[in-house]
N, C-alpha and C positions, 0 to 999 in steps of 0.2 A: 704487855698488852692486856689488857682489861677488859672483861665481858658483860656486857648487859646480857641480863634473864630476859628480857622482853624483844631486844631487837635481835637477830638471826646473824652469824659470822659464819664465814669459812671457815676457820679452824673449828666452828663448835660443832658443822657439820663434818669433816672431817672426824674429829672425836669420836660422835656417833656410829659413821662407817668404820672403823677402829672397831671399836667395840665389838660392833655386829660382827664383824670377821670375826676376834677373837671368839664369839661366843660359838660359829660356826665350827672353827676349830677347835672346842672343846667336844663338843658334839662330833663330830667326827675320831677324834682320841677316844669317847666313851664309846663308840660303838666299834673302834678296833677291839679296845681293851674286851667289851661284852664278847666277842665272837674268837677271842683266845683266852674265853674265860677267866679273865681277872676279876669280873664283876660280876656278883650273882644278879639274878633278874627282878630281884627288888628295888634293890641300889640303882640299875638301871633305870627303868621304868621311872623311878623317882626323880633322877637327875636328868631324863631325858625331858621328863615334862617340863621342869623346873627353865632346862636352856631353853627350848621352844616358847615358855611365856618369856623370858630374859629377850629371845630373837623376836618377837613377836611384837613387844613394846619399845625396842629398840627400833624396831622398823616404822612402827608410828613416830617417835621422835623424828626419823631422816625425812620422813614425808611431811610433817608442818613443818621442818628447817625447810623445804626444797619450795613448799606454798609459800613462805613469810619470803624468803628471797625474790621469789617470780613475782609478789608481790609488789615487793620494793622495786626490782627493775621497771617494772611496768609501772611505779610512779617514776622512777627517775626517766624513762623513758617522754614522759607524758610531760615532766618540766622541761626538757630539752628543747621538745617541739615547741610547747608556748613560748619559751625565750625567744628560738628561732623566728615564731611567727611576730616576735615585737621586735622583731631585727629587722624586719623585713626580709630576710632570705627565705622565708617560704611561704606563699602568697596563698596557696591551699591546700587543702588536705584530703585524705581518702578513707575510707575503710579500709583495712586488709582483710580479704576474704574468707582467710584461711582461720587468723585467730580475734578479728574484729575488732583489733586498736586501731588510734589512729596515726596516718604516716603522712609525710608528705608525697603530693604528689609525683613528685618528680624522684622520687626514693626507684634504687630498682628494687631493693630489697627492703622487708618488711624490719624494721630496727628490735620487735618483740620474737618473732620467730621464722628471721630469716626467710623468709616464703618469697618467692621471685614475683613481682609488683610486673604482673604481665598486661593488665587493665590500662597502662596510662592512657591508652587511648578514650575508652570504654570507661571514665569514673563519675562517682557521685561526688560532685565538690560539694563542703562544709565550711561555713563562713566562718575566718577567724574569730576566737572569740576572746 
């Protein structure tokens, strides 16, 4: 399987969480080893800063994988419904309150983040477009 740099996969996400663990678990081994004295407190200090920027930029990586994802869902999300609405199976649409996509009306659940679509009665309808 083959990865685009630009589009965001589960395994790359994955990868990254991978990582972060392990760098966790070094950090954690260095600060046994520091407190039964294997490591003087230079060598510490040095490799502790060193994991902490390693965890740090690791953790910005898993956060644009998690935004390029929710990204992409909420387009795939957003073509579904216009298929739908050229199908005729779904004659209007709503807001969802909770994260402001749009849903059908007749949805119970919001399809972006699951939020219970308790409004049916109570909506603002939006002309297909």
């Amino acid at each position: 399987m083959q990865h685009n740099s630009e589009s965001p996969s589960l395994d790359s996400l994955k990868d990254v969480q991978w990582q972060h663990q392990q760098v966790y678990d070094e950090i954690k081994t260095l600060i046994l080893d520091y407190d039964l004295g294997n490591v003087p407190v230079a060598e510490y200090n040095e490799r502790l800063v060193a994991y902490r920027l390693q965890a740090a930029n690791l953790l910005q990586q898993e956060d644009q994988f998690l935004h390029e994802l929710e990204y992409l869902g909420n387009g795939t999300e957003d073509a579904v419904l216009a298929l739908r609405m050229s199908w005729g199976t779904v004659n209007s649409v709503t807001t969802c309150i909770n994260c402001g996509g749009d849903m059908d009306i007749n949805s119970a659940l919001c399809p972006r983040c699951e939020f219970l679509n308790e409004s049916k009665s109570t909506h603002t309808e939006k002309e297909p477009s």
